[in-house]
C-alpha positions in Angstrom: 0.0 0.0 0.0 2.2 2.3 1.2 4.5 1.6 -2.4 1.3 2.3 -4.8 0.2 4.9 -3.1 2.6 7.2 -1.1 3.2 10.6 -3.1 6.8 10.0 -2.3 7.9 7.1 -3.8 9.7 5.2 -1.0 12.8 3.0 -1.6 11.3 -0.6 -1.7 14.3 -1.8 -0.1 13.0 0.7 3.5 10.2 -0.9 3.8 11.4 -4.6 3.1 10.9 -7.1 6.5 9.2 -4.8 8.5 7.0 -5.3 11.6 3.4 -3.3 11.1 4.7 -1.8 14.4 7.7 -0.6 12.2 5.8 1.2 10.2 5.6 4.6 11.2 9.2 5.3 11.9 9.6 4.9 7.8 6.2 6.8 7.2 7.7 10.0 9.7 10.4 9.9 6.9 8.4 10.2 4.1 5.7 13.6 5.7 4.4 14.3 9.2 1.1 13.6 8.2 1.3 9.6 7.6 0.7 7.2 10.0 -0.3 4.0 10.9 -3.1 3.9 14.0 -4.1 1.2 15.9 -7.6 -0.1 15.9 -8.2 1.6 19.5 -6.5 4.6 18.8 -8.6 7.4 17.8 -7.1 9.7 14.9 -5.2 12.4 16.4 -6.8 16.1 14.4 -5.2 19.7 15.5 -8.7 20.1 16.8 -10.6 17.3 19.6 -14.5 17.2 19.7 -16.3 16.1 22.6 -19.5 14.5 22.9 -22.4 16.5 25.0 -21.9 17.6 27.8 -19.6 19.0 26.8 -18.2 22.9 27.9 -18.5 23.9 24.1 -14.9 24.3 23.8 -12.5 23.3 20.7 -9.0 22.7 21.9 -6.0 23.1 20.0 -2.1 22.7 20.5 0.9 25.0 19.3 4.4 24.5 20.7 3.8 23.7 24.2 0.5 25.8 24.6 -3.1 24.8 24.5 -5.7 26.9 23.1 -9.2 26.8 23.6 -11.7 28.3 21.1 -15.2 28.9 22.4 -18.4 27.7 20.4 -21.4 29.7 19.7 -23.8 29.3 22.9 -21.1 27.2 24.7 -20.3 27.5 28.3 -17.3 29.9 27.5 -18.9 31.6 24.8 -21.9 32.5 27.4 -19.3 33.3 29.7 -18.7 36.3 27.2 -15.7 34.7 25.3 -15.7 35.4 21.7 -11.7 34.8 20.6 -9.1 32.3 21.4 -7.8 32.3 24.7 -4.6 30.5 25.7 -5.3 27.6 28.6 -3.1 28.0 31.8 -4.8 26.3 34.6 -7.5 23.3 34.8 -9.4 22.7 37.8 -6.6 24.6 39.7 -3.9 22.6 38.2 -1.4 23.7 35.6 -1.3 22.0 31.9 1.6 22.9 31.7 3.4 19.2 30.3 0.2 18.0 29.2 -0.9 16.6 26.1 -3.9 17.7 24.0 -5.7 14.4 25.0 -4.7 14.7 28.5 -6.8 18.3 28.6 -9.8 16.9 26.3 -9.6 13.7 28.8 -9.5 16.1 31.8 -12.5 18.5 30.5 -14.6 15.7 29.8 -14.1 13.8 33.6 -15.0 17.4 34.4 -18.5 17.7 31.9 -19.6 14.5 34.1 -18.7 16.1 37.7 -21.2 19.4 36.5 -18.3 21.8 36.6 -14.3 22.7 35.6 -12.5 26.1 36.5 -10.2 27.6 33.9 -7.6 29.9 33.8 -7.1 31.9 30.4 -5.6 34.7 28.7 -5.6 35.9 25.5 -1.5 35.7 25.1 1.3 34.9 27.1 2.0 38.4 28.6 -1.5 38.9 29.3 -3.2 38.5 32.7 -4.4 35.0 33.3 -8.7 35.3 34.2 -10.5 32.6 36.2 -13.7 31.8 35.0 -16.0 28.8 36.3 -18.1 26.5 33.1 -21.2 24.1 34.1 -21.4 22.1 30.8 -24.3 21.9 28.4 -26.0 20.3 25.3 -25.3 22.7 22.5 -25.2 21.6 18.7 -21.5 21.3 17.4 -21.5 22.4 13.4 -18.7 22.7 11.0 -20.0 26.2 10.1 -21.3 29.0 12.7 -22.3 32.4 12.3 -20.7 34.7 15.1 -20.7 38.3 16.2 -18.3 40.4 18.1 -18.5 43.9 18.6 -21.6 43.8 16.4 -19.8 42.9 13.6 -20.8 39.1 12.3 -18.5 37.0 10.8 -18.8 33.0 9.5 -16.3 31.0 11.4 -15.3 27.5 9.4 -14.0 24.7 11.7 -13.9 22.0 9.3 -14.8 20.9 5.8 -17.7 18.3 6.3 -18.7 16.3 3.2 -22.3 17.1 2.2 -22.4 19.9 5.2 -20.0 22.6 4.9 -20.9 24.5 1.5 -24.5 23.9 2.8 -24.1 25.9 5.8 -21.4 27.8 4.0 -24.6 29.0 1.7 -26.7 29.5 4.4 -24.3 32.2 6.3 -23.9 33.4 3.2 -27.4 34.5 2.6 -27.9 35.3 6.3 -25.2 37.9 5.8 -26.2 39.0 2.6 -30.1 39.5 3.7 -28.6 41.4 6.8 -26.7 43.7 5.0 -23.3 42.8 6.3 -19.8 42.1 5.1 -18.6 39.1 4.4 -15.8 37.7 6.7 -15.0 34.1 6.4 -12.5 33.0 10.0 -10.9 30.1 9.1 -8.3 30.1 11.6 -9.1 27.2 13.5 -10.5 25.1 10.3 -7.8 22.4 10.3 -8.8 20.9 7.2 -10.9 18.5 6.4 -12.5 16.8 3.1 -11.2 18.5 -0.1 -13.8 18.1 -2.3 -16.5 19.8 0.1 -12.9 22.6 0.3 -13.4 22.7 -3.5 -17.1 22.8 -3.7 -17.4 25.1 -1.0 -15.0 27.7 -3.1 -17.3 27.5 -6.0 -19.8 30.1 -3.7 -17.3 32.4 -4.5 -16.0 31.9 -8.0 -17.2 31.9 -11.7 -17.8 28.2 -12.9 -15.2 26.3 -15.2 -12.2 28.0 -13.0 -9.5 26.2 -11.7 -9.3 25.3 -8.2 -6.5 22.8 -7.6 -4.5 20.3 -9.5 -3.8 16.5 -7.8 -0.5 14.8 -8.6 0.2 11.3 -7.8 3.6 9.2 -7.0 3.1 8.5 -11.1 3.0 12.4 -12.3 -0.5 11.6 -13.1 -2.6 15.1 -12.7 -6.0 15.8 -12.3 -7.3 18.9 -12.4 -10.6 20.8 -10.4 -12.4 23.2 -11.5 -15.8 25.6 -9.9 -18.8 24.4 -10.1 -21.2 26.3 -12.8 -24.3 28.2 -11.8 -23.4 28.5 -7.4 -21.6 31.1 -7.9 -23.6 33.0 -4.4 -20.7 36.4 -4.0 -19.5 38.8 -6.7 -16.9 40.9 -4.9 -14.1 40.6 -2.3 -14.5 38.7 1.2 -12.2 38.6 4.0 -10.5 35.7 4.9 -8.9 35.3 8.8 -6.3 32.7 8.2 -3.2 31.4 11.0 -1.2 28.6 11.7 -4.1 26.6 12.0 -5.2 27.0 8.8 -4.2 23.8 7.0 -4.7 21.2 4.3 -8.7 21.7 2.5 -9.2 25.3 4.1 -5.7 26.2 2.6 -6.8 25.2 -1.3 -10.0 26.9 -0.3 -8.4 30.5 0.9 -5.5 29.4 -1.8 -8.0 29.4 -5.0 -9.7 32.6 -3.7 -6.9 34.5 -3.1 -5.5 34.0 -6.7 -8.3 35.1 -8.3 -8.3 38.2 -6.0 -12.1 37.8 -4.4 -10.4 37.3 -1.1 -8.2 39.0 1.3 -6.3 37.0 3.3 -5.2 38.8 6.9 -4.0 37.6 10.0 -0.6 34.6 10.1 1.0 32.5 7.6 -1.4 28.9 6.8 0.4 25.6 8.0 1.9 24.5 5.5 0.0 21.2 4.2 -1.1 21.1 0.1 -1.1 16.8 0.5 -4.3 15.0 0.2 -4.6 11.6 2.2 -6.4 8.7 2.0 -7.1 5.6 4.9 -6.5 2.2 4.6 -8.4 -0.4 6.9 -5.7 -3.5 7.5 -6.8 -7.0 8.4 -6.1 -6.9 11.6 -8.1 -3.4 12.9 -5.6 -0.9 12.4 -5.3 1.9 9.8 -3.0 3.5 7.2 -3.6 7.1 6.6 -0.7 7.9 3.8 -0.3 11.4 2.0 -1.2 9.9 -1.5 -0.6 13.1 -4.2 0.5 16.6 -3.6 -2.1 19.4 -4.1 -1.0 22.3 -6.4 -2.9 25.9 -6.8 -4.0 26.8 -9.5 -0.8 28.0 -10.7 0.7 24.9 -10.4 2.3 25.9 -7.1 2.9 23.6 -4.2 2.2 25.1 -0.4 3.4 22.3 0.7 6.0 23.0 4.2 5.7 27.3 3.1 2.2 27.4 3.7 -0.3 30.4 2.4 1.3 34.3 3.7 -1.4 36.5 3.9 -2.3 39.9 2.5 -2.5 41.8 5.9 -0.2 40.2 8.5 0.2 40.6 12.0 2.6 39.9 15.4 1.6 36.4 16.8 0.3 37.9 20.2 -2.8 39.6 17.6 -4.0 36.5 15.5 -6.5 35.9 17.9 -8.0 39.8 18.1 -10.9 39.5 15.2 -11.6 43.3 15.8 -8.2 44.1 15.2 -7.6 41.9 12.1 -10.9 43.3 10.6 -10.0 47.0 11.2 -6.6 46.3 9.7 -8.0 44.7 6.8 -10.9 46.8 5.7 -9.4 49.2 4.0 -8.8 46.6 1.3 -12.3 45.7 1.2 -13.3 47.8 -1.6 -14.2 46.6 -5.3 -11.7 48.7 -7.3 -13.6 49.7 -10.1 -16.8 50.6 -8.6 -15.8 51.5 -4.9 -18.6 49.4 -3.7 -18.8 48.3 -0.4 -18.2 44.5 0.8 -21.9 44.3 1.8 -23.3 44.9 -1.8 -21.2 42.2 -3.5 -24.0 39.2 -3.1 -25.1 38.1 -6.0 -29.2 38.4 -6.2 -29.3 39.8 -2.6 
């Protein structure tokens, strides 16, 4: 499998006489991204989901530090939450040294006891705030609608197959109806499937343009293009991207960015144009391998450099939505007609 399908073309002679518990330390040679899990083991995503109860919190991890993203009507969004916040203490206890599972483990022992204390702060020279979450049964979708200082935005967590451009057209009208701008946040959408990515771009784009290319471990390319006739936005939209950003919501901000309907503002994406696919083996476990390399539509390859956006900011910022919008607006005007974001919805 990992021969026929691995975008890299491994040496035969690696992978000769190997244990399947071998396996990954000649798949971490090849990209970061292929693995081999075992049957128990649950796939390890930048982002964990809890089942209700739940404290309607997203966790995710960067160099030592956890952050915790709150949902719409979760616990720490009702708290009065509305941007990342960096997580210091749990229950009174430092995570520092703790794994992203260890903290998901740890807030879902506390969803069961009726209560957790946290101690957060938007960066690390900022003031760390106690608050104190009773979990609750809130919906968890891959697309929510979001406000902060009045101004609503669609945040993306995740490209859902059959869900995401569905709800992705719903906030689109929403906004469009309202009379708002359209800002798209998709710095905590970690990826996802990359058709529904593709799809999802066709909102924004004329049909029959190119989206992406796919190349295999043979040079064998196939190209995507935009849907015809879902075409929903005429003009520019802003795009919040960060390190977060990776793998379908890059080749979604990607393609948009090329053909200049989006600005991009906020931090660099991750870094990860590769498209996977899983393997079930005979005895339980799976093979997730990076199977062909995803190129704009160029012909360029993010792959490692990730996406640099058109407003950037210091690290400590990402997380300020008011800030990146206010940076970013000025560049939020159709150059021929000077017509505002909010008009640029097609039928609306």
């Amino acid at each position: 499998l990992v021969l026929a399908h691995h975008f890299k073309k491994p040496d035969p002679e690696a992978l000769k006489g190997l244990y399947l518990d071998q396996v990954n330390a000649v798949l971490h040679t090849l990209d970061p991204y292929s693995s081999r899990l075992e049957a128990e083991t649950e796939s390890k995503t930048p982002i964990i989901q809890k089942q209700a109860p739940h404290f309607g919190i997203d966790l995710m991890f960067k160099q030592g530090s956890v952050k915790v993203i709150p949902r719409k009507d979760g616990a720490l969004y009702r708290a009065g939450f509305r941007d990342q916040q960096e997580l210091v203490t749990l229950g009174g206890a430092s995570v520092s040294g703790m794994t992203m599972n260890d903290v998901g483990l740890a807030l879902k022992q506390a969803s069961y006891a009726g209560t957790v204390s946290l101690g957060i702060r938007k960066h690390a020279a900022a003031k760390v705030q106690l608050v104190h979450l009773r979990p609750a049964d809130t919906p968890r979708l891959p697309v929510e609608v979001l406000e902060i200082d009045k101004q609503p935005f669609i945040r993306v967590y995740e490209f859902v197959p059959h869900e995401t451009r569905r709800l992705l057209a719903e906030a689109i009208g929403s906004l469009c109806r309202s009379g708002s701008a359209l800002i798209l946040d998709l710095r905590y959408a970690s990826g996802g499937d990359l058709f529904e990515g593709l799809d999802s771009a066709s909102l924004f784009l004329s049909g029959g343009q190119r989206l992406a290319t796919l190349v295999d471990n043979k040079g064998r390319q196939e190209s995507y293009h935009a849907l015809h006739n879902q075409q929903l936005v005429s003009g520019k939209v802003l795009i919040l991207t960060g390190p977060f950003t990776a793998s379908a919501s890059e080749v979604f901000a990607q393609a948009l960015q090329h053909y200049g309907v989006a600005v991009l503002a906020g931090g660099k994406t991750h870094g990860k144009c590769l498209s996977q696919r899983q393997f079930t083996l005979p005895d339980g476990s799976r093979l997730r391998l990076s199977n062909r390399m995803i190129l704009d539509p160029k012909g360029r390859y993010c792959d490692g450099q990730g996406i640099s956006p058109d407003v950037s900011v210091p690290e400590n910022d990402m997380a300020n939505t008011p800030l990146l919008i206010r940076l970013a607006w000025p560049y939020l005007v159709l150059e021929n007609e000077q017509q505002p974001l909010e008009k640029n919805c097609i039928g609306e």
